[in-house]
N, C-alpha and C positions, 0 to 999 in steps of 0.2 A: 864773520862771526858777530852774532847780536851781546854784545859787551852789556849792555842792560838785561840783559835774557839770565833767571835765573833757571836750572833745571827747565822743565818741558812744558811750564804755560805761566810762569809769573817774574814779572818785571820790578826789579830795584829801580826804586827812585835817586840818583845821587845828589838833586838839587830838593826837595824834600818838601812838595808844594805843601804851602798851608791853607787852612778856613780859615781865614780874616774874616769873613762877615758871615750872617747866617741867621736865618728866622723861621719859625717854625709854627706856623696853626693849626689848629687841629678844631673838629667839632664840639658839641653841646655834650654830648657821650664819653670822649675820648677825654675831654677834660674835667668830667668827675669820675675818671679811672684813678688810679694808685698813681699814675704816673701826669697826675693834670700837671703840677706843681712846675714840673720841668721845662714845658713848653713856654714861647715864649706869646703866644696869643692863644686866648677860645672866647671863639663866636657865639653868641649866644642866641642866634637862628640861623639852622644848617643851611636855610636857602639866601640867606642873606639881599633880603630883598628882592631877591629877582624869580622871575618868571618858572624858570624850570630849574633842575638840580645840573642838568647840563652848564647852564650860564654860570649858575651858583660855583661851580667848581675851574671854571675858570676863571671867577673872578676872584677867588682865593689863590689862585696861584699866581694873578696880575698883581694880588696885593701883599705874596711872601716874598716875590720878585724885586718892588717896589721898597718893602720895610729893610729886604736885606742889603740894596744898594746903600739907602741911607746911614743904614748903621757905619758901612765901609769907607763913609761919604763919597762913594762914587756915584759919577752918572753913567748912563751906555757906554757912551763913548769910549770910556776908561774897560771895556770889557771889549777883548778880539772874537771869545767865542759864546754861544747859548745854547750849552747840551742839557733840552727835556726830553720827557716822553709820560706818557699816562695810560691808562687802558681802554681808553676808548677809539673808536675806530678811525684813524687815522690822524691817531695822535694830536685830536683836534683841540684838548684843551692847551697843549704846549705849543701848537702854531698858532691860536687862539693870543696865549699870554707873549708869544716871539711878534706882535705885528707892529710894536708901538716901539718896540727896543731901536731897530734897526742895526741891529746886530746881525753878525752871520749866523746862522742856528741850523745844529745839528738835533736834529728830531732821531728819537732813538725808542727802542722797545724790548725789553727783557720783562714785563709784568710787574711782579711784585720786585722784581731785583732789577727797574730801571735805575734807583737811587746808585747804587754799588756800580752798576755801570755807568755809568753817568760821572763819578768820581774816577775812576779809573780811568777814563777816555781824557777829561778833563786832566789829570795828572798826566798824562801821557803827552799831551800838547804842551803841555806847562816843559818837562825836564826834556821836552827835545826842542824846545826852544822855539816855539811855532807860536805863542802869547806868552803876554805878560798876566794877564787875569784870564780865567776863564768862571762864568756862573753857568751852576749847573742845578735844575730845578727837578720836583715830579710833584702829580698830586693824583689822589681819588677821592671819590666822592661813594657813601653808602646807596644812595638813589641813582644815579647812575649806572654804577655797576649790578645793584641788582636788575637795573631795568636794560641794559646789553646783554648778562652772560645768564642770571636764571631766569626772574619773574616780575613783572612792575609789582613794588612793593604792595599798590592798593590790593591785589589778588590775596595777600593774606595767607600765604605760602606755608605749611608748615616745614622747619626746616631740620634737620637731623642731627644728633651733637656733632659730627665729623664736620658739619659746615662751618663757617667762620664768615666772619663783620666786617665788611669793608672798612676802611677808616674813612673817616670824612676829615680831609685835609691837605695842607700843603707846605711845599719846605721850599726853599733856593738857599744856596751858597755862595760866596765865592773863592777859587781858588788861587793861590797869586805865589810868586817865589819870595817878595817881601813882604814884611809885615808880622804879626803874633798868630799866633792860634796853632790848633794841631798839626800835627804835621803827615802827610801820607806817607810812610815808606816803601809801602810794595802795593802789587795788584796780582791777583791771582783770576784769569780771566777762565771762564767755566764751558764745558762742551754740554752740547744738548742733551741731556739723557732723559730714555725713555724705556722705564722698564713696561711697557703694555697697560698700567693701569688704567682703566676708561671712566671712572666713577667720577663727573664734576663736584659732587658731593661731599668729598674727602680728597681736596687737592693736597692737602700737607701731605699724606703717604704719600703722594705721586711725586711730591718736592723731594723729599727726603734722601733717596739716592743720589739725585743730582750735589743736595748738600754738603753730602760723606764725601761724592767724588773729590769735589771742589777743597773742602778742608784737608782731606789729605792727599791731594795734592802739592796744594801749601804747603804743609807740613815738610813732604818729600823732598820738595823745590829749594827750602829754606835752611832745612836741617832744625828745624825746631820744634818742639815741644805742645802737648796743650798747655801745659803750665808756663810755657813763658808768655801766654798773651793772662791779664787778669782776666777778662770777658771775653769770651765768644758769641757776639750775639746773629742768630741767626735771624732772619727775615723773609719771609714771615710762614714758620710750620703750623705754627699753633701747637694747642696739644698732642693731638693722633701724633704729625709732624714729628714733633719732637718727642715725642715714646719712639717713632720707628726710627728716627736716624739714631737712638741709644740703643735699639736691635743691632743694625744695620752695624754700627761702629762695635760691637761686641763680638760681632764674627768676624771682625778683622782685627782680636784682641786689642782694640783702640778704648782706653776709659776715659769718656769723657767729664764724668762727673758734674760737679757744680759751674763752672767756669762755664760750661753752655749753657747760655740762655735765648730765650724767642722772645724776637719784639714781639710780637703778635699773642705771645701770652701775657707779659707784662702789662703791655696798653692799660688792659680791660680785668684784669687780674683774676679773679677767679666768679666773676658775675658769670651766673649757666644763662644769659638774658643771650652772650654773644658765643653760646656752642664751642666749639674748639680754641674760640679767639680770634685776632684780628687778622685782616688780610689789604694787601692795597698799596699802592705805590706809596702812598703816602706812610705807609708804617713805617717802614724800615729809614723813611728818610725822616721822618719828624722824631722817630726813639734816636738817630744818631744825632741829630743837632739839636736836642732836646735833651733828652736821658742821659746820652754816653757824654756829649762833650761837658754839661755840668759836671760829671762826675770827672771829668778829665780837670776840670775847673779846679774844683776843690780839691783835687790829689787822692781820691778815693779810687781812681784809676790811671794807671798812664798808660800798659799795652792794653788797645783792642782789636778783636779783629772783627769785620764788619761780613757778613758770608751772606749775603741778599739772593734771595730764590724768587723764584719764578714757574709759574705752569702758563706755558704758551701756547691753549688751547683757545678757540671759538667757536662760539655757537653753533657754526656751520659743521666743523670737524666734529663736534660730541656728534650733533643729529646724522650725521654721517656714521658713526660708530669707531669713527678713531680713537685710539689712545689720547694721554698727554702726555705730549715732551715737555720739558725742564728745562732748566740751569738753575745756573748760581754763579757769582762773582763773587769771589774775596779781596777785602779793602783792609789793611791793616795801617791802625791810627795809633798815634804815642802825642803823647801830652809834651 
């Protein structure tokens, strides 16, 4: 019997790892959104010196990697594991920012819900006694990902409200069993779902299901409530996103209410500049060590649950005529 095994896909933490350290950058865009204030860097050019948006974006993620040891004053060394991943093809900017660590690194990919997985794995190492610290990173870049999964930006694309903004940005943590900071209690880890939708244009519908799955089964696993977490933040539907998982959760008399919210609507707040809102590894990780743990900071929150989504589609599969498959991870945090 799995003694950590709550219900049929989520794991009690008993040693209760925390974010002792953690940084968070984000772009020129994302930091004159509602939510600049909270981050704790913006750049003020996306490419940061460099050559392409490919470099630019790893070298944001060498240097949330680099501000977040320091804050912990750790070096490498002091870390057993390095769980990234980002969306670009073969995970190139996380083996990219893993060559200098010399750490063991696990390279990983859920999309936009690498951050939420990446905590969980991480937590998972930590309370079964495999490290003592684990960091655990992601980042996207808006240039990049448009120039992998739609159009290179210069073509001048027009794009449809259903679409949504990659974030330009990057985040690392790390997680440890001593030390301050919040605390993980559980992981609620997500199956791939794929109701048929094929439209890259409107990946939040296509997230949306996988998110319901995910939350309630949380919920089931737990025995709790939406009201016992104060935020629900999901990552990243955007609007469409989040109108259909309030469908979705309506026919299975679930009210979610105000307590759900979308990093990827907040980011960018109601600017129609970024269509449905933000999307990108980097969201959901820079609104949680940005947005949510401030607010855990100050006591304006202690439960959240962190429910990171993902459309695990490429380029190759759309032109092919496939659907996208989904997930989603649930990470629940207390102050």
């Amino acid at each position: 019997m799995a003694a950590k095994r709550v219900g049929s896909q989520t794991l009690a933490f008993s040693s209760l790892p925390r974010l002792i350290a953690m940084h968070a950058i984000v772009g020129t865009n994302e930091g004159q959104g509602p939510c600049g204030e909270f981050f704790h860097e913006i750049v003020d050019d996306d490419l940061l010196g460099e050559s392409t948006a490919e470099k630019a974006e790893r070298k944001m993620l060498e240097s949330a990697v680099d501000q977040c040891l320091k804050k912990g004053n750790l070096v490498p060394q002091d870390i057993q594991y390095y769980v990234s991943g980002d969306l670009l093809n073969q995970n190139i900017s996380a083996v990219f920012s893993a060559r200098s660590l010399a750490v063991p690194f696990l390279g990983i990919f859920s999309a936009c819900g690498t951050f939420a997985q990446g905590l969980g794995l991480g937590s998972i190492l930590l309370d079964g006694e495999f490290a003592d610290k684990v960091l655990v990173g992601t980042s996207s870049h808006y240039q990049t990902a448009e120039r992998q999964y739609r159009y290179p930006i210069e073509l001048n694309i027009q794009h449809k409200p259903t679409n949504q903004h990659t974030v330009t940005g990057a985040a690392a943590c790390v997680l440890s069993l001593s030390g301050e900071g919040p605390k993980i209690t559980h992981v609620t880890l997500g199956k791939v779902v794929d109701m048929g939708l094929k439209n890259p244009n409107d990946m939040g519908s296509a997230m949306a299901p996988a998110a319901f799955d995910t939350l309630d089964q949380h919920l089931k696993d737990t025995g709790r409530s939406i009201d016992y977490y104060d935020l629900i933040l999901t990552g990243d539907l955007g609007r469409q996103g989040l109108k259909m998982l309030h469908v979705i959760a309506g026919r299975y008399n679930m009210k979610l209410g105000d307590t759900v919210q979308d990093g990827g609507v907040l980011i960018y707040g109601d600017n129609p500049k970024y269509g449905s809102g933000a999307s990108g590894a980097a969201c959901s990780a820079v609104m949680t060590l940005g947005y949510v743990n401030t607010k855990l900071y100050l006591g304006e929150l202690h439960k959240v649950l962190l429910v990171g989504t993902g459309a695990l589609l490429n380029q190759l599969t759309i032109q092919q005529g496939d659907s996208i498959p989904t997930i989603a991870h649930a990470v629940a945090i207390e102050a």
